[in-house]
N, C-alpha and C positions, 0 to 999 in steps of 0.2 A: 896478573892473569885472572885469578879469581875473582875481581873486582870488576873487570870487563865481561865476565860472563854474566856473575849476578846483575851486571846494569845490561847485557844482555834478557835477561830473564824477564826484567823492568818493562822494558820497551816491548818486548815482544807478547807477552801477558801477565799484566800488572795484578792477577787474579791466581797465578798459577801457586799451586800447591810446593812448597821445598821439595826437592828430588824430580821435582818430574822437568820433560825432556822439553824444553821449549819452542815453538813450533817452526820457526824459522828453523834451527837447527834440526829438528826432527825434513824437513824440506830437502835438506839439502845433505843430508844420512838417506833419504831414498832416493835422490839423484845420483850420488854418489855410488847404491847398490845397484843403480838402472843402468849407469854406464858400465861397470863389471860385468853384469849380466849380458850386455848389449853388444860389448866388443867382443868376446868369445864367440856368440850368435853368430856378429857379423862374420867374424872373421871364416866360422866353419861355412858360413854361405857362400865367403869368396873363395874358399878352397873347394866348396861344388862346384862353382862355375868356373875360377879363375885359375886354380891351382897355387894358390894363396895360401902357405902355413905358418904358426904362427909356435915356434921351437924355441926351447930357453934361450937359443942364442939370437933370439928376434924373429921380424917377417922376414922368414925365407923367401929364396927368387922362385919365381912361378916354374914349378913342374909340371909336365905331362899327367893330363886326368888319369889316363888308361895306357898302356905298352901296347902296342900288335906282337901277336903272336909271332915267333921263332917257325918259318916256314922252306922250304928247299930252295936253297939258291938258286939252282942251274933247271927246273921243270918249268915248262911252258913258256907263252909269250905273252905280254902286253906291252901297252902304249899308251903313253900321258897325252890327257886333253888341252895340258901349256905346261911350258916350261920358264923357269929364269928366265931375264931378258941375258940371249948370249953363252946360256949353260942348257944343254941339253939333257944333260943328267941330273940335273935337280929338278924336281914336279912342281910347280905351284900348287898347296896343299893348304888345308885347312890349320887354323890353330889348334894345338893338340892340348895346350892347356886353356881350353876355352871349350864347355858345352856346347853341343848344334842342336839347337832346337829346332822341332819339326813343327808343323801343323797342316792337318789334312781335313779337304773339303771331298766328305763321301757322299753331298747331296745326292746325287747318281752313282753311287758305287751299286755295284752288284751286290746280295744277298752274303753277308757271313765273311768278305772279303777285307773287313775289320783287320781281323785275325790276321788274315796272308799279309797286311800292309806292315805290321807289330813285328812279323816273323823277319821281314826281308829286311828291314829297322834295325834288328836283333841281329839279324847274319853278317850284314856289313860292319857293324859297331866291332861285331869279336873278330873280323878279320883287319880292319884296321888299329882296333884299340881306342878309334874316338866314342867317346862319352856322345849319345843322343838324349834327347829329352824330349819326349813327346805333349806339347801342350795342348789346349781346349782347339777344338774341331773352329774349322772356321769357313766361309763362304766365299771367300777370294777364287778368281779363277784369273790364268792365266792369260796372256794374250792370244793372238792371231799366229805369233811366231812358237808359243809355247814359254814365252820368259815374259817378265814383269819388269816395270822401269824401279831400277834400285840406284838410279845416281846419286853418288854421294856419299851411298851407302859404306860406314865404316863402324869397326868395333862395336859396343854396347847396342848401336842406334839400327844396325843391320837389322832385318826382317828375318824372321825363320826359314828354313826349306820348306816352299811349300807340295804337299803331294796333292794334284787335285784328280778329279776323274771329271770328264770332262766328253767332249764330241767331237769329231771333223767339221761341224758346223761353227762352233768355236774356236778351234785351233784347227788352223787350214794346213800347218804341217804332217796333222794326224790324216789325212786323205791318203788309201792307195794301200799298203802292206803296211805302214808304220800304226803300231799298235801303244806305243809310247814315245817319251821322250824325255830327257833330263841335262841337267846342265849347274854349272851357278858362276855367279858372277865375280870377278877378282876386282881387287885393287893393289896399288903400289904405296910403298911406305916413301913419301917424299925425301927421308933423308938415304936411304939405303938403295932406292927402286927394288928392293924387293916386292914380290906382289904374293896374296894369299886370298882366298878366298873366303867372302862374306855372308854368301847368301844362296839358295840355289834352288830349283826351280823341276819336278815333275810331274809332266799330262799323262794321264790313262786315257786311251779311247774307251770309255764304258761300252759302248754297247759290244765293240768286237771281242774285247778280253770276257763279256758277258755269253757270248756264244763259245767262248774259250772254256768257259768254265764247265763246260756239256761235256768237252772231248775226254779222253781215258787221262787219268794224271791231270785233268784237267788245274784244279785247287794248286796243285805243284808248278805248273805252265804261267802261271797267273803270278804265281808270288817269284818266280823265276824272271820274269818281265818288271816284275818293280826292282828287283836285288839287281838286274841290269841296269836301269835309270839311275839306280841310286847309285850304282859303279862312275856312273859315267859323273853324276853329282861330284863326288867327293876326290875325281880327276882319272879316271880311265875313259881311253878313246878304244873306238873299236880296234880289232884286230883282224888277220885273214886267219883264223884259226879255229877249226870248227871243233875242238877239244876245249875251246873257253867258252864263257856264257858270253864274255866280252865280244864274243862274233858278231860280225851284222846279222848274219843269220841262225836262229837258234834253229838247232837241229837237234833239238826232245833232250836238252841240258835242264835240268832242275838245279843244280847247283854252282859254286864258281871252280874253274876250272884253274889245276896248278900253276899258271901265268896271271891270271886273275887275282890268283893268292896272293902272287911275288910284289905285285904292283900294287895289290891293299895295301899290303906293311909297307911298303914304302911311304905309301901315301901318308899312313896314319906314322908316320914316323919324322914328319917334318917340325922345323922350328917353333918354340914361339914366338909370338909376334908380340 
């Protein structure tokens, strides 16, 4: 063994000093500390996004980024926007150990309405428990219909939710009383037919939520109308219940309403995928 090194030593620099580290070997002693350093990194990056840890007893199975909150069984109502094919009682829901990342186009937003978009981000994450992550601002806008073609769209390769603010001249579904609108798009896992959702999709009418922002509570009405789209995103349908925000009609709700709550934690309480 000694003898293969020193004809190591040889070949690699026939100049080198006794004792010192020869450089092939020295190559591959920082390769060697790159991957240590590298697999920890990765690993704590897939437990951010994937819920990936890495325990003396190996890679654990992926957990839930975040819990929903512990909220009253039996107050209020709501209603899921899809269901299992054939189960009524289970929601088509996002992946809970997978980050959703956002990106918002506030070319037209209103003045300071930053903030309200952050807040209602903030309000749905701690009533469901999903993990959001909000990235770099972007210039995408929606369609005609208010949604974007995401065919295909699966795991890693999905597109962010996007919030855009936006016109009736744009999205023709925003004409008339509708001041917003939200949504996202599911898929089904070929071998299960389970489906969960990939991607999703909110229009602001700038200018009307712009005259909104005038009224009394105005700033509150406003970030109240995103925390609704964003309901409806991550799988609440409307409701006849004018004690939720989930109502088709808000009636000077700022908040979600305790049916609203029940159906978060549901929502944020589904499988991984």
């Amino acid at each position: 063994m000694h003898r293969r090194l020193r004809a190591l030593d040889r070949l690699d620099a026939g100049k080198a000093r006794s004792g010192s580290v020869p450089e092939s070997v020295r190559a591959i002693l920082v390769s060697l500390t790159a991957v240590v350093v590298t697999v920890p990194l990765g690993l704590a990056l897939l437990g951010h996004e994937w819920g990936v840890a890495l325990t003396r007893h190996g890679i654990v199975h992926r957990t839930p980024l975040g819990q929903p909150p512990v909220v009253d069984a039996t107050g209020g109502s709501f209603a899921y926007q899809a269901h299992q094919p054939g189960l009524p009682d289970q929601p088509v829901t996002y992946d809970p150990c997978r980050a959703v990342h956002v990106v918002v186009n506030s070319d037209l937003a209103p003045p300071l309405t930053g903030a309200l978009v952050a807040a209602a981000i903030h309000q749905v994450a701690a009533a469901t428990g999903l993990r959001f992550i909000e990235d770099a601002p972007t210039h995408e806008l929606p369609d005609q219909t208010g949604n974007r073609p995401v065919a295909g769209a699966v795991g890693a390769t999905s597109p962010p939710v996007l919030i855009a603010w936006t016109t009736p001249e744009r999205v023709g579904a925003l004409r008339g009383r509708t001041v917003g609108l939200g949504g996202s798009t599911a898929v089904g896992d070929q071998l299960t037919g389970r489906r969960h959702y990939v991607t999703g999709t909110v229009s602001l009418d700038a200018p009307a939520l712009s005259v909104m922002l005038l009224r009394p509570q105005g700033p509150a009405l406003v970030q109240a109308v995103v925390m609704h789209e964003l309901g409806h995103v991550v799988g609440l349908a409307h409701v006849h219940d004018r004690n939720e925000l989930m109502s088709s009609e808000n009636h000077g709700l700022t908040s979600f309403g305790p049916g609203d709550r029940r159906g978060l934690a549901v929502l944020g309480a589904g499988p991984c995928v």
